[in-house]
C-alpha positions in Angstrom: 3.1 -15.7 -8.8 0.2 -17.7 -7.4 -2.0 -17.1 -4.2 -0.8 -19.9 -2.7 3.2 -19.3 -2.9 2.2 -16.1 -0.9 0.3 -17.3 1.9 2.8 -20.4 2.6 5.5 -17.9 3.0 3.1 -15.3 5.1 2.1 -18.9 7.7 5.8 -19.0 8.7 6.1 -15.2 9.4 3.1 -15.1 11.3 4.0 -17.8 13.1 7.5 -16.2 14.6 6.0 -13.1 15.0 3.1 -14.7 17.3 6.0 -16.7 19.4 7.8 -13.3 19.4 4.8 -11.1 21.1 4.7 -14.4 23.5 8.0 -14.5 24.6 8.0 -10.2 25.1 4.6 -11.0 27.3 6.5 -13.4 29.3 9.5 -11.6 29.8 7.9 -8.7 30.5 5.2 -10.1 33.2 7.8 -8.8 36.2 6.5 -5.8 35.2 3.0 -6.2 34.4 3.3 -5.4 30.9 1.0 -7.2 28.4 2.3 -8.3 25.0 1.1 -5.7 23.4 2.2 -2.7 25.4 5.6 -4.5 25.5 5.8 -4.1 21.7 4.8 -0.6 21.6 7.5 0.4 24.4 9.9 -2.0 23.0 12.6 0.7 21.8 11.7 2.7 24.8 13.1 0.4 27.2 15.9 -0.9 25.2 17.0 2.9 24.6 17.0 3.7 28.7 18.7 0.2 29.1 21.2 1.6 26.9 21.7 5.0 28.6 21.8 3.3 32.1 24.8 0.8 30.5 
């Protein structure tokens, strides 16, 4: 397996997960959350979404 297969399937991957932290700092800017911090409270939210529903 050659260098090259490996990083032209790692460009794509990178690439989703950079629109992904993107889109989580836009959606969360109503409440002031940066991209980051939306990532690492992620599961938190989307469990106490789940226990409000």
């Amino acid at each position: 397996m050659k260098p090259i297969h490996f990083g032209m399937l790692l460009v794509p991957l990178f690439f989703i997960l950079l629109m992904a932290i993107v889109t989580y700092a836009s959606f969360h800017r109503k409440s002031g959350v940066t991209g980051l911090d939306a990532a690492k409270i992620q599961k938190v939210r989307f469990f106490k979404s789940e226990q409000k529903a």
